[in-house]
C-alpha positions as CSV (number, residue, x, y, z in Angstrom):
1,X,-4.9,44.3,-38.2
2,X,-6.3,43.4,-34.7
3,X,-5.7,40.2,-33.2
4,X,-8.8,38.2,-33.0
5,X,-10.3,37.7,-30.0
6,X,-10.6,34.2,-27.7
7,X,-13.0,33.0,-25.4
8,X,-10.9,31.6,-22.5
9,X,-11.0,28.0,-21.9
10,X,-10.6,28.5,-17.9
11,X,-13.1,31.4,-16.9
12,X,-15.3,32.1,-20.5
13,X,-14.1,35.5,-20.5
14,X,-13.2,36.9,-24.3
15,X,-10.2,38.7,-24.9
16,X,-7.0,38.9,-27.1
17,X,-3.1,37.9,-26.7
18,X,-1.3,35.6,-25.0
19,X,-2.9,35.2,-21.5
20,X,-6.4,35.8,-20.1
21,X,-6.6,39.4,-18.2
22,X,-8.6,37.6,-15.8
23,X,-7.7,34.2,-14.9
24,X,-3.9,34.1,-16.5
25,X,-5.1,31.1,-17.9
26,X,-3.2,30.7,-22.1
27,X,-5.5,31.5,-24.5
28,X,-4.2,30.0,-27.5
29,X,-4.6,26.5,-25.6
30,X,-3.0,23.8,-27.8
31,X,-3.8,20.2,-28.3
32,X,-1.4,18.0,-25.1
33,X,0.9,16.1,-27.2
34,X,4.3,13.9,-26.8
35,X,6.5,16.3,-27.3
36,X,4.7,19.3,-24.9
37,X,4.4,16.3,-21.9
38,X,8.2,15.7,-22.3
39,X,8.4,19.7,-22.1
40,X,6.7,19.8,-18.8
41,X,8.9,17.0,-17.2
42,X,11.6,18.8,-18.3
43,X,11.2,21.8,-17.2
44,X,9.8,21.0,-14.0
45,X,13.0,18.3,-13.2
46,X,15.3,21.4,-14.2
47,X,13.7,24.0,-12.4
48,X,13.6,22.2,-9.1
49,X,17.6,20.9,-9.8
50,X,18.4,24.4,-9.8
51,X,16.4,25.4,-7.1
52,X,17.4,22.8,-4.7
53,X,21.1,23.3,-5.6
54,X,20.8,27.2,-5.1
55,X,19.0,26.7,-1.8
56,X,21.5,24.2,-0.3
57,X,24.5,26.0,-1.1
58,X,22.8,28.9,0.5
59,X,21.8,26.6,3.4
60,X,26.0,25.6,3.8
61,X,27.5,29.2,3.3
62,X,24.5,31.3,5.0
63,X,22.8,29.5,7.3
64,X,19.8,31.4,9.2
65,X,20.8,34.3,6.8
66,X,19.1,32.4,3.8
67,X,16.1,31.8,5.8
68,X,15.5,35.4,6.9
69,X,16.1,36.3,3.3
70,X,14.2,34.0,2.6
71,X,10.9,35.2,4.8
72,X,11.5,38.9,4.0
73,X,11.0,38.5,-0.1
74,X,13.9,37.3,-2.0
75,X,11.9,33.8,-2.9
76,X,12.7,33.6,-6.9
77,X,15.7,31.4,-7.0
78,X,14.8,29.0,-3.6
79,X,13.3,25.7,-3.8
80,X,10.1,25.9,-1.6
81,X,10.6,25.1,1.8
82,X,7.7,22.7,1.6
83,X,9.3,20.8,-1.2
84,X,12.7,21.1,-0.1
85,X,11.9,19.8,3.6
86,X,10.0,16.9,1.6
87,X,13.1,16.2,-1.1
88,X,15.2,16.0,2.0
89,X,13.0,14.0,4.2
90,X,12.4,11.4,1.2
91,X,15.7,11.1,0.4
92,X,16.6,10.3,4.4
93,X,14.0,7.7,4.7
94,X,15.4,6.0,0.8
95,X,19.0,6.2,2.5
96,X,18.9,5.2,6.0
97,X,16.7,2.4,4.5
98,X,19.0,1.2,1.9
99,X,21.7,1.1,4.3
100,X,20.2,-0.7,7.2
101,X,19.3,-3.2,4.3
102,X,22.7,-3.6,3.6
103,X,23.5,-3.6,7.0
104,X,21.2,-6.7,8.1
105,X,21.8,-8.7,5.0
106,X,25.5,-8.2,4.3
107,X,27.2,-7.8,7.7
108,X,24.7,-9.1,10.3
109,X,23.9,-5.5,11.9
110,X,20.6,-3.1,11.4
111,X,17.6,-3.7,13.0
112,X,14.7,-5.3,10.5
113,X,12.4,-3.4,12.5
114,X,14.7,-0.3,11.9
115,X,14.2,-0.9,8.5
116,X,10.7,-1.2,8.3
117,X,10.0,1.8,9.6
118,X,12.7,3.4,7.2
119,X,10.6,1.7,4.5
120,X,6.9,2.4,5.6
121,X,6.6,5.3,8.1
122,X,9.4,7.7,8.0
123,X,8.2,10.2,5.7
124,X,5.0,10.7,7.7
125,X,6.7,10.1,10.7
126,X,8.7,13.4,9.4
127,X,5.6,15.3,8.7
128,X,5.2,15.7,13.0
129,X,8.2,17.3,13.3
130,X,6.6,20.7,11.5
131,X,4.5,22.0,13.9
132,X,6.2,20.4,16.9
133,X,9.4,22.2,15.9
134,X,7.8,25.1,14.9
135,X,5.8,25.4,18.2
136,X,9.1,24.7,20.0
137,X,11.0,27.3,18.3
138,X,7.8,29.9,18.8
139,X,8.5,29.1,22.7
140,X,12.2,30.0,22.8
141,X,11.8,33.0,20.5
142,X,8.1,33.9,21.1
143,X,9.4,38.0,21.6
144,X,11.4,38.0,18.6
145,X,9.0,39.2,16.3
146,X,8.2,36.3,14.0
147,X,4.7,34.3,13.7
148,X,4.5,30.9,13.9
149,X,4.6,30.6,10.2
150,X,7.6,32.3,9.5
151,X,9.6,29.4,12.0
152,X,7.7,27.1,10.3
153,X,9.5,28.1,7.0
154,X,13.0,28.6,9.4
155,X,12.9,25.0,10.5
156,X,12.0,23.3,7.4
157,X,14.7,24.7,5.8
158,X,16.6,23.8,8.9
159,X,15.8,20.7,9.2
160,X,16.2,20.0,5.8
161,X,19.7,20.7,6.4
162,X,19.6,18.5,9.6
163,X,18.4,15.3,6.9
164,X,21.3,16.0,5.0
165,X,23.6,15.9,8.1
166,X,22.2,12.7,9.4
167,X,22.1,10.7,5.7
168,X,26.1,11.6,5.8
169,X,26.5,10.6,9.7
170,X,24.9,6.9,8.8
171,X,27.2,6.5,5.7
172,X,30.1,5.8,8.3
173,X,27.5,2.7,9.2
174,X,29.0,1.1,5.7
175,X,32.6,1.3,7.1
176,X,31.4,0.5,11.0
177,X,28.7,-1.1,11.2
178,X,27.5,-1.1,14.8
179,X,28.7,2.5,15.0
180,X,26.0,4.7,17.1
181,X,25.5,7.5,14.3
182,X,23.8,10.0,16.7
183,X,27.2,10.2,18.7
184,X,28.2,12.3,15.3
185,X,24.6,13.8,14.4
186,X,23.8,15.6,17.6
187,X,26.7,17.3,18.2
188,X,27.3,18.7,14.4
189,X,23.1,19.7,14.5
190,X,23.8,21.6,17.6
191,X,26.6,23.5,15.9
192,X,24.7,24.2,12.7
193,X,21.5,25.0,14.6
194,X,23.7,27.4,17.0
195,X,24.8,29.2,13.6
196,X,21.7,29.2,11.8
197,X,19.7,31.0,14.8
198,X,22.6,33.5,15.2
199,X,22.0,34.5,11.9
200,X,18.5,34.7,12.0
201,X,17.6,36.7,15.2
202,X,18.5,39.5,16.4
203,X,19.8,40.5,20.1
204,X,21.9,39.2,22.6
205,X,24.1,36.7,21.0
206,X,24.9,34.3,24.1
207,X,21.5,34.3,24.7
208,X,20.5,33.2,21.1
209,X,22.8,30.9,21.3
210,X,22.0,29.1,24.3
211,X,18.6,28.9,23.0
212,X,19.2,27.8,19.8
213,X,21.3,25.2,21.4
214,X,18.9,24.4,24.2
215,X,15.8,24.4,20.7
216,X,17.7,22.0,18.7
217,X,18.4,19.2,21.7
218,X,15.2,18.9,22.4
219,X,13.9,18.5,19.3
220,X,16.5,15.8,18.2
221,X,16.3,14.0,21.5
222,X,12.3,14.1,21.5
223,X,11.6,13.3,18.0
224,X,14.6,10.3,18.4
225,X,13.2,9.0,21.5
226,X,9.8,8.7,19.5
227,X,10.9,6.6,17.0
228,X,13.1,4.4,19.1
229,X,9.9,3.7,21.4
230,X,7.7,3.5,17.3
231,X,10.1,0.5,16.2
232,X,10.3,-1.0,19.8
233,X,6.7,-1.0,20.3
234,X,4.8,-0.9,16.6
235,X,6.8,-2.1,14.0
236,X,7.4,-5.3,13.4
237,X,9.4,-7.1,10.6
């Protein structure tokens, strides 16, 4: 017996089975209840656990080899670098936060101002390191053969790795208090930068390495000089 047919719900066009053959859209479209919400939640908190803990233990053992991979097709199992650099920037601004509020009500160090802009502007704060580090990196490695994009997607992986190194730097602030976190931050960034961009390009490796170095300085002293002279000069407690 043939299956009838179904007038999609997306596009209008009739046809039969599962999915639409010209919009994808399910045919058989069922009535949104409890139990299919709780689905969706589910499956989308369990798909992006597995994602981001794929792609961060790729980010540790392969770093700069994950991201070429990455770029040249092998995309099923990696949390989007989109999401992942905005998981990881989210989760730096809920951290350094937290602790700076422990910090100034506990033990009489932090910065209120600090805070505030923890609280209120990092994550868009965040959002101009994309294209500045992406235009940075394009500079240093403008004959290697990759677009602008393709760093793009390089340094928001990268830097999400960089958010994750700085949230662990200003946990020592719980121990010492007034300790200066980016004594610790830029030189371990440096290193993992240095190995992510040997992995990535290709030629002279001395050369890759001093630029990589040389790229990852100035992006952590520029974009930390701008928010020092942000919570100086604009936020206020």
């Amino acid at each position: 017996m043939e299956a009838s047919s179904i007038i999609c719900k997306s596009c209008g066009l009739q046809g039969t089975g599962k999915y639409c053959t010209n919009c994808s859209q399910v045919l058989n479209v069922r009535r949104i209840s409890f139990k299919s919400l709780m689905h969706e939640v589910a499956h989308f908190f369990t798909h992006m656990d597995k994602g981001i803990r794929y792609t961060l233990k790729e980010l540790i053992i392969h770093p700069g080899g994950m991201q070429l991979k990455y770029i040249q097709g092998d995309r099923i199992n990696h949390q989007k670098p989109f999401s992942m650099y905005f998981v990881s920037a989210t989760a730096l601004g809920l951290v350094l936060y937290w602790i700076n509020v422990l910090l100034v009500n506990y033990y009489h160090a932090g910065s209120a101002n600090e805070g505030s802009f923890f609280h209120q502007s990092m994550v868009a704060f965040l959002l101009l390191a994309i294209p500045f580090s992406a235009v940075i990196t394009y500079l240093f490695f403008f004959s290697s053969g990759f677009n602008l994009s393709e760093l793009g997607v390089l340094q928001l992986y990268t830097f999400s790795m960089f958010f994750l190194i700085i949230i662990a730097a200003n946990l020592t602030k719980l121990i010492w208090h007034n300790f200066e976190t980016r004594y610790i931050e830029l030189p371990v960034i440096l290193i993992y930068n240095a190995f992510t961009f040997d992995n990535f390009f290709k030629g002279k490796r001395w050369l890759i390495l001093l630029k990589g170095t040389l790229c990852a300085a100035i992006l952590f002293l520029s974009l930390a000089f701008l928010q020092d002279f942000i919570v100086e000069n604009y936020i206020h407690h």
